[in-house]
C-alpha positions in Angstrom: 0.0 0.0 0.0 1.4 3.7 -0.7 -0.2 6.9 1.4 -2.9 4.4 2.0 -3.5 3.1 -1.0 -3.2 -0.5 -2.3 -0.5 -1.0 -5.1 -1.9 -3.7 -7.7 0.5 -6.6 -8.7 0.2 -8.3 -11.8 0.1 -11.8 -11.0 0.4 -14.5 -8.6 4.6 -14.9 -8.8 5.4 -11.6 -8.3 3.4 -11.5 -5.4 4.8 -14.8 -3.6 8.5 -13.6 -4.6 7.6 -10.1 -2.8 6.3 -12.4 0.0 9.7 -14.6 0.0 11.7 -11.5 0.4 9.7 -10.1 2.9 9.3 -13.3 5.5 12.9 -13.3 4.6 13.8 -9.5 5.0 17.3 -8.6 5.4 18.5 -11.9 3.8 20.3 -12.4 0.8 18.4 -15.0 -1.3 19.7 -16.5 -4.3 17.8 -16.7 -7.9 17.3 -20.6 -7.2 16.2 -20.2 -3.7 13.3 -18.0 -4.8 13.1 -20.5 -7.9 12.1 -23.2 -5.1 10.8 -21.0 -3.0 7.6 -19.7 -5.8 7.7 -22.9 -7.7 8.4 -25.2 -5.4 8.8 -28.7 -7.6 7.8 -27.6 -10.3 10.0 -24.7 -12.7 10.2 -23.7 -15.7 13.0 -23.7 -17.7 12.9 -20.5 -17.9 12.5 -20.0 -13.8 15.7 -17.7 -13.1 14.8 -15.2 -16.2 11.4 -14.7 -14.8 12.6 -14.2 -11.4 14.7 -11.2 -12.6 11.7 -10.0 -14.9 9.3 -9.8 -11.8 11.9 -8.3 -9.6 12.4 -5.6 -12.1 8.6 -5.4 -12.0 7.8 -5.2 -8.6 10.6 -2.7 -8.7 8.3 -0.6 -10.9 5.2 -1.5 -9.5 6.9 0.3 -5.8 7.9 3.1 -8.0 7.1 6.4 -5.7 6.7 4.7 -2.6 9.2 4.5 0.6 9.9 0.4 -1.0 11.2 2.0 -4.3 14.8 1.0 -3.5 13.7 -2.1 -0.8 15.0 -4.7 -3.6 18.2 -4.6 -4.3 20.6 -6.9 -5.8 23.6 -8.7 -4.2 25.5 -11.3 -5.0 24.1 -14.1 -5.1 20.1 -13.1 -5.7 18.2 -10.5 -4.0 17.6 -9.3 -0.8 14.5 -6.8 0.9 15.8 -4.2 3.0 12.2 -2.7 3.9 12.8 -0.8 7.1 11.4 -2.5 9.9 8.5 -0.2 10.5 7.0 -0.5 7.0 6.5 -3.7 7.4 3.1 -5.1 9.0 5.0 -8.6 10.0 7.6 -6.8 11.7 5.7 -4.3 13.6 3.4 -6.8 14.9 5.9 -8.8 16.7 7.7 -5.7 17.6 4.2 -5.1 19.8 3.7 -8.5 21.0 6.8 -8.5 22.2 6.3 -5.1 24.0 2.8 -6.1 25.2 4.4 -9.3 26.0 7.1 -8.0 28.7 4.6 -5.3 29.8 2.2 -7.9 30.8 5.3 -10.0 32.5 6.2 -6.8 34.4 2.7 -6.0 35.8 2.1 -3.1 33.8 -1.5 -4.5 32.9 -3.2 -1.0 31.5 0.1 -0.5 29.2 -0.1 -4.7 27.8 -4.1 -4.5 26.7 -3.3 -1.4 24.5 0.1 -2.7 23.2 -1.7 -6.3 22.2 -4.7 -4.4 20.8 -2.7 -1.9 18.9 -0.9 -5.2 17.9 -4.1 -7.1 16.8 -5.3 -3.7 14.9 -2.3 -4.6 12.5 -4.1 -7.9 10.9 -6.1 -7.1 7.8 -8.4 -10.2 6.6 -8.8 -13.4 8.7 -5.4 -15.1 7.7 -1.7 -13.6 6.5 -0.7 -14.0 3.2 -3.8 -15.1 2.0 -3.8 -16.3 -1.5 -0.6 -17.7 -1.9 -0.7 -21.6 -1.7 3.6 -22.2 -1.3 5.0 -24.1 1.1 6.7 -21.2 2.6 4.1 -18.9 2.6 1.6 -21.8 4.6 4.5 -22.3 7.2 5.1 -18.5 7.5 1.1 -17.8 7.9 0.9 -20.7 10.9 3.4 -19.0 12.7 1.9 -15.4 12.6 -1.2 -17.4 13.6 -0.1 -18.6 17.0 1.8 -15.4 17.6 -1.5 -13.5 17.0 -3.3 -16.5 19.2 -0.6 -15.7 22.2 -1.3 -11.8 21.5 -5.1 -12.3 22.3 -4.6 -14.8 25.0 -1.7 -12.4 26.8 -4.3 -9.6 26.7 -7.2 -11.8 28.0 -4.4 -12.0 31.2 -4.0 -8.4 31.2 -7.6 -7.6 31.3 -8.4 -10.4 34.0 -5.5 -8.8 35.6 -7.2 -5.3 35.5 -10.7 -7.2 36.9 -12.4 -6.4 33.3 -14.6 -9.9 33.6 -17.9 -8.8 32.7 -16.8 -7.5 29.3 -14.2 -10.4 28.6 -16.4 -13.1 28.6 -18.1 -12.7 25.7 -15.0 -12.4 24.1 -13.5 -15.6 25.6 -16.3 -17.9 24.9 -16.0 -16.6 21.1 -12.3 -17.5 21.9 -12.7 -21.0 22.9 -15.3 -21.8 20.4 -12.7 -21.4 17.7 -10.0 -22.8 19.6 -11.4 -25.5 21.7 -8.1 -27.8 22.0 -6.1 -24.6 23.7 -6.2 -24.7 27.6 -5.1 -21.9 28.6 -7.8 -19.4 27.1 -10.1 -22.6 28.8 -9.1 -22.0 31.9 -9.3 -17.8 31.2 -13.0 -18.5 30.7 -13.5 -20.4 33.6 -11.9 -17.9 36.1 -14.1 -14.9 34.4 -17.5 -16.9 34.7 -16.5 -17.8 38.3 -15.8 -13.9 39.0 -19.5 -12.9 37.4 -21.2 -15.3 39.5 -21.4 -18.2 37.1 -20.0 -21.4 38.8 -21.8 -23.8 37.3 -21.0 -22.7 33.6 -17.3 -22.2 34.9 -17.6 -26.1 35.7 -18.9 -26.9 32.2 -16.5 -25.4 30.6 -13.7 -27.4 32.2 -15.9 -30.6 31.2 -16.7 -29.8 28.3 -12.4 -29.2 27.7 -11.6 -32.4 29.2 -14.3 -34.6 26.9 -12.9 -33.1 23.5 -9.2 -33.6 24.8 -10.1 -37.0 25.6 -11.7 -37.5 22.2 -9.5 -35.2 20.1 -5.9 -36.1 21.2 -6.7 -39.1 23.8 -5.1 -37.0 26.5 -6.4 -35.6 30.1 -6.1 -31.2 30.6 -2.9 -30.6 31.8 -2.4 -29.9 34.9 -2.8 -25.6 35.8 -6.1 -27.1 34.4 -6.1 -29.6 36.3 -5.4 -27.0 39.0 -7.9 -24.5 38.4 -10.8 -27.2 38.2 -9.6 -28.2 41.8 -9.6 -24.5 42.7 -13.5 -24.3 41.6 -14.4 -27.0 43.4 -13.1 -25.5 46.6 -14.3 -21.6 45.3 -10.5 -20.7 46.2 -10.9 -17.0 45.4 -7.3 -16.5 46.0 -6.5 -18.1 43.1 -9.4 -17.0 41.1 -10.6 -14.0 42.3 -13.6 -12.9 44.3 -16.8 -12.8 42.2 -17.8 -9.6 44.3 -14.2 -7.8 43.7 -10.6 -8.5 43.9 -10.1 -10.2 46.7 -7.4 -8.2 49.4 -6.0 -10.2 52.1 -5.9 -8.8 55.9 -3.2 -6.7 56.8 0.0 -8.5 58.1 -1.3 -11.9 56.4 -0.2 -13.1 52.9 -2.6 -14.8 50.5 -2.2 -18.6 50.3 -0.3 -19.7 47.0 -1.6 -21.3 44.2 -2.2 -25.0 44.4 0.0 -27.7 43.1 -1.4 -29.4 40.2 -4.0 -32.0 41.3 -3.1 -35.6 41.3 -5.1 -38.1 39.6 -7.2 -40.2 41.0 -6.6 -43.9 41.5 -9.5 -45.0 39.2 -9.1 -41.5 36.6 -8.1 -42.5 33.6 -4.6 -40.2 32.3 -1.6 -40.8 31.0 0.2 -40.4 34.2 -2.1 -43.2 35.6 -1.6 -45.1 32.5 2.0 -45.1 32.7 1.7 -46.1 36.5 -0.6 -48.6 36.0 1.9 -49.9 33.9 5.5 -49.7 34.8 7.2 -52.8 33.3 7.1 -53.8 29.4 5.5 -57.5 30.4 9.1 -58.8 31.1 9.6 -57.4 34.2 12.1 -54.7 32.8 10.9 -51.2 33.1 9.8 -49.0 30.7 12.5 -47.3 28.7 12.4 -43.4 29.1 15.9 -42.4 27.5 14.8 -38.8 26.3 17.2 -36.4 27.8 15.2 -33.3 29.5 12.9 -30.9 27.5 14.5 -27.5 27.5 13.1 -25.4 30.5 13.1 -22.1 28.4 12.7 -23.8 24.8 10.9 -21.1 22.9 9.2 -20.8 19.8 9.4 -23.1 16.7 5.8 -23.2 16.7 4.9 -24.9 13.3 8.0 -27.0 13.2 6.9 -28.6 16.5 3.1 -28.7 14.7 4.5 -30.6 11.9 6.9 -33.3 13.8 4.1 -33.8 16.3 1.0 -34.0 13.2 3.9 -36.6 12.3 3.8 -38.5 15.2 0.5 -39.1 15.7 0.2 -40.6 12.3 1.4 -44.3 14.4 -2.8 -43.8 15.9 -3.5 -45.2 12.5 -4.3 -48.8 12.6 -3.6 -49.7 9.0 -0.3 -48.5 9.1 2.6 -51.4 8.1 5.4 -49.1 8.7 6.2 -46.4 11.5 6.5 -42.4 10.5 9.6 -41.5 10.5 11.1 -37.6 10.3 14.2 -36.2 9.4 15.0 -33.3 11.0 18.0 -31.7 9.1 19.9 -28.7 9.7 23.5 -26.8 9.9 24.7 -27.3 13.4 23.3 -25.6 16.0 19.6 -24.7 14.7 18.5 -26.9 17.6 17.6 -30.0 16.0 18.2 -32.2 18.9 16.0 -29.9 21.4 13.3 -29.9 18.6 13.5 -33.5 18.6 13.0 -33.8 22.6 10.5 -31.3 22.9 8.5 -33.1 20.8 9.4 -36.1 22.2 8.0 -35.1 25.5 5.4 -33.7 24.3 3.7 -37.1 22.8 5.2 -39.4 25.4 1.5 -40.2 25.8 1.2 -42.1 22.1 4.3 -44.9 23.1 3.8 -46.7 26.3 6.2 -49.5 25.8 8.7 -46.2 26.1 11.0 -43.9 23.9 14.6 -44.4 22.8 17.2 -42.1 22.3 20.7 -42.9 20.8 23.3 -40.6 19.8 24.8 -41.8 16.5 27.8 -40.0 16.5 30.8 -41.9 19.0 33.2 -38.8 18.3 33.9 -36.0 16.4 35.6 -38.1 13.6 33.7 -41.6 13.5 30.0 -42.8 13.6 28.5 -45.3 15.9 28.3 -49.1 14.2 25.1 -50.4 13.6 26.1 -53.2 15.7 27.0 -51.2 18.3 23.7 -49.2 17.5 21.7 -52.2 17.8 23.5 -53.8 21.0 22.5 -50.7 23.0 19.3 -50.4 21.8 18.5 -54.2 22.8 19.9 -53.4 26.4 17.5 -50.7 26.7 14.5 -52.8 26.1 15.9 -55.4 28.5 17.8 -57.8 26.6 21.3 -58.8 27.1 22.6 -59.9 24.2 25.7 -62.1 23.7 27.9 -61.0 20.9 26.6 -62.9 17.7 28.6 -64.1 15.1 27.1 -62.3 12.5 25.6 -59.0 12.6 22.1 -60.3 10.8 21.9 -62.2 14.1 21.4 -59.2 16.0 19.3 -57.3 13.2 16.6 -60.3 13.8 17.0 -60.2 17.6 16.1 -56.1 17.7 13.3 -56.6 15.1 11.9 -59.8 17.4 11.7 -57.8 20.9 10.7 -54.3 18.9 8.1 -55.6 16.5 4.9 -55.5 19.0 5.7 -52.4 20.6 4.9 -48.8 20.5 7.9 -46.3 20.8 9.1 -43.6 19.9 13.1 -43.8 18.4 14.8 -40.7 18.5 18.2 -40.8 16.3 20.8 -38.3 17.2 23.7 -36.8 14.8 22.8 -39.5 11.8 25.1 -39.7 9.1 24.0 -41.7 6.4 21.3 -43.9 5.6 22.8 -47.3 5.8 23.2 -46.6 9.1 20.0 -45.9 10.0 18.0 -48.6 7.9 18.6 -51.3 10.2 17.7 -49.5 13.4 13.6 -48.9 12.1 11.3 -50.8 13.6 9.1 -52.9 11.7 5.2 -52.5 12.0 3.1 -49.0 12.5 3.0 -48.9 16.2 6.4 -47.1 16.7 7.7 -44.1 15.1 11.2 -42.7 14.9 12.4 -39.1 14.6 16.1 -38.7 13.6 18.0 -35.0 13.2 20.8 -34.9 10.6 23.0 -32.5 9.2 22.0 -33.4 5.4 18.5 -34.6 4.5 19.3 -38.1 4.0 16.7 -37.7 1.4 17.3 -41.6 0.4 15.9 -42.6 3.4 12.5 -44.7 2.1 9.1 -43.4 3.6 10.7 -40.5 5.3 9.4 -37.0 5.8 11.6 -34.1 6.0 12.1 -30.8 8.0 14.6 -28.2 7.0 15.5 -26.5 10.0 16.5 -23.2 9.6 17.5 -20.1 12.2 14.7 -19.2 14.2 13.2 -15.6 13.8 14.5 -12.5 15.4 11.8 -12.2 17.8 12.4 -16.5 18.9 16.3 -15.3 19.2 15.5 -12.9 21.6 13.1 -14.5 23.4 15.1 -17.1 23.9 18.2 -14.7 25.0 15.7 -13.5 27.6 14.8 -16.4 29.1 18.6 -17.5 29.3 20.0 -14.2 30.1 16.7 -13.6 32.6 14.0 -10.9 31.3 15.4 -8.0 32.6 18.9 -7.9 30.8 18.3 -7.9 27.5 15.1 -5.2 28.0 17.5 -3.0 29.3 19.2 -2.2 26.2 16.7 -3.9 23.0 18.9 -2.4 20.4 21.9 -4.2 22.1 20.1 -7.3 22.8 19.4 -7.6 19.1 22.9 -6.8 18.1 23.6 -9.7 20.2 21.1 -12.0 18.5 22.4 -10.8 15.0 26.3 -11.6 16.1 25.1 -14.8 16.9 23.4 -15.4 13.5 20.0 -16.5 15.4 21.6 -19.9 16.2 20.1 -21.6 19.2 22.9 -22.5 20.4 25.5 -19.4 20.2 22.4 -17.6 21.5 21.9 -19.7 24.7 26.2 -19.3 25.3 25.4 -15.5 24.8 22.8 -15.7 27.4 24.5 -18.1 29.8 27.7 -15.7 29.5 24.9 -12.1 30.6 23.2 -14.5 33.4 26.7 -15.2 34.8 28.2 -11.9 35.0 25.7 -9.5 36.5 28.4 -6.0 35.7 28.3 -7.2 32.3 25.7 -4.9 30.1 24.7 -6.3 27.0 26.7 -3.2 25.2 30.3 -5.0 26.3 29.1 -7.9 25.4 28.5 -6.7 21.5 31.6 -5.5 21.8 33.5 -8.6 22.5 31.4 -10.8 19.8 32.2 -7.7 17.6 35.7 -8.9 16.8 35.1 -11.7 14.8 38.9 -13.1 15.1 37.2 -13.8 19.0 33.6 -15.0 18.2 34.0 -18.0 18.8 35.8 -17.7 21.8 33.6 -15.7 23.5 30.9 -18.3 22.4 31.4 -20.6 25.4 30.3 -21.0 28.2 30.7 -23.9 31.0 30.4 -26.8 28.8 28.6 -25.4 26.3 30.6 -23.4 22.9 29.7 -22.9 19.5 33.4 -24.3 18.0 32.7 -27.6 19.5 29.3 -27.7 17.7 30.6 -26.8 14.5 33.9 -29.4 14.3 31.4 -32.2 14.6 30.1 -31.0 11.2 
């Protein structure tokens, strides 16, 4: 649009290449990037020429407006150098991410406005409507859930300000669209319980745990859980007093929030599931290898919506053969934590356990398949004697894997003759491996490119590592920070780890040292963590 008024593009490529550069923005991408970013599988011959024919186009068509020179060419494509505040995208998360720390810093008044002014941004029902790439789908998914978290951070803020009359409305709309999402659930329940409304407050929650049940086989979590339990008892000092916020009496503190219920004995949940059954049959416990989900693991929103969609494909009885997805990805994008995360997340879909092996026994050599197979046999309780031949052990994993449901998590894989041998057979289990390459001769297997997460995930992330107040001290600095680091996970985390463990530090000094790129990756360590050790294992 130009002073207001919307610029006409002729045709549907030039308007997904304007889109690529834009969800891309400050990023050089080359003339085949954009190729397979607009055509995807399918190019013409003559792909690259029309690339630089609708660049030269859009060019034109942004004649007169502050975008006239936002296009430029550099070596080895293009790259969009909008500035940041003439662009929607950009602006939008800019405000969530204000309205965001506003709302985490009590400033309740300030947060509603912020997340409104943010929502105001969003023309239409969905971004970047009209265009049907694979890109453009991913990209719109994410601004979805950001604008999702907006709403749901500002139905916070306003419960925080007492607005409950007026909100609930608004949440029951809210929840009628989003019925699988707990937490604006669970906003609903404490504003009908505030107007007086008990009993609805108490459907709600039923209604919540019947379709999670039904929907995703799987029992509310557990604040919830929690906030049911606080119902039941009318607990106003967790939900508020339906007469006014309640106060407590001078000199005496309110009582804290409850723990999250525990199930009971005869309630059906995963966690009683898994209790009820603790061995595989053999007497051997269930295997639980996963290492820990990542405390402050942040965004990645539709990547962890596409590995878990993945997942659950193993619910589908007719399936001969497990789902299996490659995670690939230049080292440290944070394919591993992906891989966990999601891993925890559908723990609930493989009782007989989940497996994790790292494939890589050093920086120079592979794990065997035999030495592959050996562990993996120990972990589901066998001991096996060394065979003679290796097809010995093969047909001694594929016997004591064949019935059950897990989930295989493959670390560091290097080729795919490694990792044939080590799927199970049947549809029960699944198997998730992260790569550097995509092992794209991997049969049956669906891929992920993992790339560097956006800004706004970068410093997130830094301020969850760091802690929240660092890195809001100085934004500009913090993003400086982000940008040294290249948005990698991992360098980020290091940069994080390096502010949370000197205090004196300011974010400034610590620009300044990454600065120096001769030092870069010495400053890029911390405790056991660094970014050179990442990198050698390439």
């Amino acid at each position: 649009m130009s002073g207001g008024d919307r610029i006409a593009l002729k045709g549907a490529k030039p308007t997904a290449i304007l889109a690529a550069l834009v969800v891309h923005l400050g990023e050089v991408l080359s003339a085949e990037r954009l190729v397979d970013l607009v055509w995807e599988e399918e190019p013409p011959a003559t792909a690259r020429a029309l690339v630089a024919s609708h660049v030269s186009g859009l060019r034109r068509a942004l004649a007169g407006t502050e975008g006239v020179e936002a296009i430029r060419t550099r070596t080895p494509g293009y790259v969009a150098e909008f500035a940041p505040a003439a662009v929607d995208v950009r602006r939008f998360e800019k405000a969530i991410a204000a309205g965001r720390r506003a709302a985490v810093e009590g400033r309740a008044e300030e947060a509603v406005e912020t997340l409104q002014a943010a929502s105001r941004l969003w023309r239409g029902r969905d971004a970047l409507e009209g265009l049907g790439q694979s890109f453009a789908r991913v990209e719109a998914l994410r601004l979805t859930e950001l604008r999702l978290e907006a709403q749901e951070f500002r139905f916070s803020a306003e419960l925080d300000l007492d607005r409950r009359t007026d909100l609930v409305s608004e949440l029951v709309a809210h929840v009628a669209a989003h019925p699988l999402r707990e937490r604006p659930r669970g906003q609903l329940m404490t504003a009908l319980f505030r107007t007086g409304r008990m009993p609805d407050a108490l459907r709600c929650y039923d209604e919540g745990r019947r379709l999670l049940r039904t929907e995703l086989g799987a029992d509310p979590g557990p604040e919830l859980r929690a906030l049911h339990q606080a119902l039941l008892r009318a607990d106003t000092t967790v939900l508020g007093a339906p007469a006014g916020r309640r106060v407590a009496p001078a000199g005496k503190r309110p009582e804290p929030a409850p723990a999250a219920a525990a199930p009971r004995p005869d309630e059906d949940t995963p966690a009683t599931r898994r209790a009820e059954r603790p061995h595989d049959g053999t007497g051997h416990p269930v295997p639980t290898q996963l290492p820990p989900d990542a405390s402050d693991f942040v965004g990645r929103v539709e990547q962890t919506a596409w590995a878990t969609a993945l997942l659950e494909n193993v619910r589908n009885p007719l399936r001969t053969a497990p789902p299996i997805g490659v995670i690939s990805g230049r080292s440290g994008t944070g394919k591993t934590a992906l891989a966990v995360h999601v891993g925890h997340r559908t723990a609930a879909l493989f009782p007989d356990g989940q497996l994790f092996v790292d494939l890589r026994a050093s920086d120079s050599e592979p794990v065997r398949t035999v030495d592959a197979l050996a562990r993996l046999l120990r972990a589901l309780g066998v001991d096996p004697e060394t065979p003679s031949r290796d097809e010995d052990l093969l047909g001694l994993y594929r016997t004591h894997i064949a019935r059950r449901r897990v989930l295989l998590v493959l670390d560091n894989a290097v080729s795919e003759a490694l990792l044939r041998p080590l799927v199970p057979p049947g549809g029960g289990s699944a198997v998730l491996i992260t790569a550097r390459r995509r092992l794209v001769a991997l049969e049956g297997a669906a891929h992920l490119d993992l790339g560097v997460p956006s800004e706004t995930e970068a410093l997130d992330l830094l301020a969850r590592v760091a802690g929240p107040t660092r890195p809001a001290l100085d934004p500009d600095r913090a993003a400086e920070i982000v940008a040294l680091c290249g948005r990698l996970p991992l360098a980020v985390r290091i940069a994080g780890a390096r502010l949370a463990a000197r205090p004196h530090w300011t974010p400034a000094r610590l620009v300044s040292r990454l600065g120096d790129e001769r030092r870069r990756l010495d400053e890029l360590q911390a405790g056991d963590l660094e970014v050179r050790a990442s990198l050698g294992m390439g």
